[in-house]
C-alpha positions, 0 to 999 in steps of 0.5 A: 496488535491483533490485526494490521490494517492501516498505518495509523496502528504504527505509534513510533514510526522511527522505531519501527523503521529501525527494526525493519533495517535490523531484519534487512541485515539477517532476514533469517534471524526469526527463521523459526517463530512461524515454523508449522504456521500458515499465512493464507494470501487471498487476492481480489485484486492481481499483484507482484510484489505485494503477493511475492514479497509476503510470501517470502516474508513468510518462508524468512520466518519459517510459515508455509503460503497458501495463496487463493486468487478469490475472483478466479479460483474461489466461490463469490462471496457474500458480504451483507447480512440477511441477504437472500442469496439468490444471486450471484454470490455463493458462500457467505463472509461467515462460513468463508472466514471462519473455515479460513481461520481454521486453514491459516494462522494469519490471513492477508487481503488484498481487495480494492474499491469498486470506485463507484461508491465512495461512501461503500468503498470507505465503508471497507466492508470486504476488510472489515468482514474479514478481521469480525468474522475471521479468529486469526490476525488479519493484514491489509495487503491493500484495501479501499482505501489504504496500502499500509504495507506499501507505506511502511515500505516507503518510509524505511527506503526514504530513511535509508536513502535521505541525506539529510536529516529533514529532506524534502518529500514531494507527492506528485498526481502523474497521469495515467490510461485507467482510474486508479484508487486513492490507497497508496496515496492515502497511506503514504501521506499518512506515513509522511505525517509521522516522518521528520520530513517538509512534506508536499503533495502536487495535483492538479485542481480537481484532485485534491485527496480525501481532506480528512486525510490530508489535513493541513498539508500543503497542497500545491497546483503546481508542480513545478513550484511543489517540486524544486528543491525536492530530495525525493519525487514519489509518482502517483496517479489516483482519479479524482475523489472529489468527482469519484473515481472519474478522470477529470482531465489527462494532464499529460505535462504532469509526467515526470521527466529528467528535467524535473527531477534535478537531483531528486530520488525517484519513488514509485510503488509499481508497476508504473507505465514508462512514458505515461508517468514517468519517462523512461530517462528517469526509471532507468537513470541514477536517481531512480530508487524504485527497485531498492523500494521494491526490494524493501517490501519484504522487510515491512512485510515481515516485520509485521508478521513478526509482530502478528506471530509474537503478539499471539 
């Protein structure tokens, strides 16, 4: 593996998940395989834990962080070819990406979709120009379309909380204040179809996901129906993608509450806004398993840079 860029590059989930769960037990076992290397962070986008959870993903293995927000502390940067750079745009994908590659040893992106243009979006260009134009391993720290380290996060909390060998996962549409991008939706479901698990997803009409990426998985209208008998609820607005990135309609009843959740495990990626999404009975009652998830990011973090510093 030369790059990570989605979770479709995973071939065995489970193992994958198991070795996660070996670097949890002693995060510093590999403290030396990145000592005198460098990961670069740069960040279209803002972030938490995605930022602070690679970071210490890398000092666990002895790398040095250098963290860039692109959008405020770098010049803009050009993504097309032949363009007359007359505008805005100041320094071109290529001299951008190689000089990084010549700063860091692997570099993460985190850049999401315009949600303007679907075709542009899933086209990945930012990702893309990055993993052609740099000479060193590149990871998805979130792109258009997919969150892959957020997916892999998922799918070592929902092995590690499960109490029974083939649960009930259900992916529910919750409403929200802005549009919101498809990417954690995407990987998670992409994750889900490699996972022992009866897996559902619940939006409302007009919120179907990308059917290429959902395939065959049962799609239900109702949440009430999707989500009895779940063992875990995962939380997600995303905007409509068949009415690209638009807000058909706020359905505010699809908002989590203790009465809906019964027995269920919580799962949210962050940050999530209390009494919008969910209520705040459910985050901070019993069953909420959002900060073990978010604690989880850092051993799927580097895992895969585990992998990254051995293949190279």
């Amino acid at each position: 593996m030369k790059h990570f860029s989605s979770i479709s590059q995973i071939d065995d989930l489970n193992l994958w998940i198991n070795q996660a769960l070996e670097i949890k037990k002693n995060p510093l076992q590999d403290a030396d395989l990145g000592r005198n290397k460098t990961i670069g962070l740069l960040f279209f986008n803002s972030s938490l834990r995605t930022r602070l959870s690679t970071q210490k993903a890398a000092t666990n293995l002895g790398m040095h962080s250098i963290v860039l927000n692109v959008s405020k502390e770098a010049w803009a940067i050009e993504f097309e070819d032949g363009t007359i750079m007359n505008g805005s745009t100041a320094e071109h994908i290529k001299e951008a990406a190689a000089v990084l590659s010549q700063y860091c040893d692997v570099i993460g992106l985190r850049a999401f979709p315009q949600l303007v243009d679907r075709v542009k979006d899933e086209s990945e260009h930012i990702l893309k120009a990055f993993i052609k134009y740099a000479s060193v391993p590149i990871i998805n720290m979130e792109s258009s379309t997919e969150h892959p380290l957020q997916a892999l996060t998922d799918a070592i909390t929902i092995s590690e909380f499960k109490t029974k060998k083939r649960p009930k996962v259900v992916l529910s549409w919750c409403p929200h204040t802005k549009v919101l991008p498809h990417a954690v939706a995407n990987s998670f479901v992409m994750t889900m179809q490699k996972m022992d698990v009866d897996f559902v997803i619940a939006n409302p009409k007009g919120y179907n996901l990308n059917p290429a990426i959902t395939k065959d998985i049962k799609i239900e209208h109702d949440q009430e129906v999707a989500i009895q008998h779940a063992d875990f609820i995962y939380a997600k607005n995303w905007s409509s993608y068949e009415h690209y990135g638009r807000i058909r309609k706020v359905k505010s009843n699809w908002m989590i509450t203790q009465e809906k959740m019964k027995d269920a495990k919580f799962m949210h990626c962050l940050p999530v806004r209390r009494n919008v999404v969910v209520e705040d009975s459910v985050l901070d009652g019993p069953n909420s398993i959002v900060i073990e998830q978010s604690n989880n990011r850092t051993f799927a973090a580097q895992l895969v840079l585990k992998k990254l510093l051995q293949h190279g």
